[in-house]
C-alpha positions, 0 to 999 in steps of 0.5 A: 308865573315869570316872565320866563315861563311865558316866554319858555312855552312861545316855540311850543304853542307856536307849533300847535298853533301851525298845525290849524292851518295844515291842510293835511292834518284839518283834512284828516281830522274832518273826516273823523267829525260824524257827517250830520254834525258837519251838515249842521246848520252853521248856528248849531255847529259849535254846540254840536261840536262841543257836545259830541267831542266831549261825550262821545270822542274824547276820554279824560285821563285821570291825574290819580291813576288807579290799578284796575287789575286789582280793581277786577278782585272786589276792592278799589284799586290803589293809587297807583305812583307816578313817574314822568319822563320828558318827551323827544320833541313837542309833539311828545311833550312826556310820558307819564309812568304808573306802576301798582304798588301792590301788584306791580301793574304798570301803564304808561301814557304819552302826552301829545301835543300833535293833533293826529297822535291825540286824534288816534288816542282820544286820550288827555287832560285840557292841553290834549283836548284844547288842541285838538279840538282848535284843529278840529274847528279849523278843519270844519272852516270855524277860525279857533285858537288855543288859549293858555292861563298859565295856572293850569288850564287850556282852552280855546276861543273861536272867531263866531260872527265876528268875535273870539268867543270862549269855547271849553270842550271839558265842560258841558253845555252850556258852560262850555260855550261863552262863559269867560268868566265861569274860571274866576266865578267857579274855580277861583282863578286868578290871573296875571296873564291869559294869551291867545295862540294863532300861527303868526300872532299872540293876543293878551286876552286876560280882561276878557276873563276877568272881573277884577282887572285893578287887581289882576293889574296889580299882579302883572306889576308884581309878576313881571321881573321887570320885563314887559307884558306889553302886548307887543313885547310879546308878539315880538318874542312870538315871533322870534319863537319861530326862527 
């Protein structure tokens, strides 16, 4: 990771940051949460939340596709080879392209980062999820954020009786609630910096994931093309994303 990279993706996590505080779109994704979830008691909210938005709203979309017109004659369908196009604004980031080479079956997926187009497709990897599961946080009045760890994962913290806790809607429960570390102990993580995204201000949250901060500190010297990862360095390029 450069410092370029950080400072390329600020305009756009900044626009999905916005929209957890417009009251449009927290009001229409609120009334796509079941009733007896947003009648939960206020301590078994997140979990019923986590459970249902990822077992029974949200679909994964695959990074190997494969033809399921081929899969309807008996065998697994082919890989299926991809094509990516780049997106019109933010709110479409790209649109990936799938075609079969052995039957020429064609698919194509949009990659959203608006929250009502993901809400309507209930389709995506971690960027789709996390967004709109911030969105939906925010829309049943629980302050959440995005988190970014620049490798190749997103997920979200919310503000829980006090705190920023972690909270991953891809992974089951329990792993999904409070478990910051479970990326570095279980997929090998290893960080030069982890940023948390609100409307108006950006947090360095890397030490809340890691173990192994002297080495993850290491990194960030190596890392950082001799620009400043300081906190406020960042905020300031935050900021200006949005002028």
């Amino acid at each position: 990771m450069d410092f370029e990279t950080l400072e390329r993706s600020f305009p756009h996590h900044k626009k999905v940051s916005e929209q957890y505080a417009d009251a449009g779109a927290l009001e229409y994704l609120r009334e796509l949460v079941p009733e007896d979830i947003r009648r939960a008691e206020k301590g078994s909210l997140v979990v019923e939340l986590l459970r249902w938005f990822k077992n029974d709203f949200m679909r994964w979309l695959p990074n190997q596709m494969r033809c399921g017109r081929c899969a309807q004659t008996g065998k697994d369908g082919p890989v299926m080879q991809s094509t990516i196009l780049p997106g019109t604004s933010w709110q479409l980031r790209k649109i990936e392209l799938y075609r079969c080479p052995s039957c020429g079956c064609e698919e194509s997926y949009p990659r959203y980062s608006d929250v009502r187009s993901i809400a309507e497709t209930r389709l995506g990897r971690c960027g789709e999820w996390s967004i709109l599961f911030g969105a939906i946080l925010n829309s049943v009045s629980i302050p959440a954020r995005i988190v970014h760890d620049y490798l190749d994962h997103c997920w979200n913290e919310a503000l829980l009786d006090g705190r920023w806790v972690h909270l991953d809607s891809t992974l089951q429960f329990p792993i999904s609630l409070d478990h910051p570390h479970y990326y570095e102990q279980n997929w090998g993580k290893q960080y030069t910096c982890v940023l948390a995204f609100e409307p108006d201000r950006l947090e360095d949250v890397t030490c809340r994931y890691t173990e192994q901060w002297e080495t993850v500190s290491r990194r960030r010297l190596l890392s950082r093309d001799g620009k400043s990862l300081a906190e406020e360095n960042l905020q300031r390029l935050y900021l200006a994303a949005g002028l």
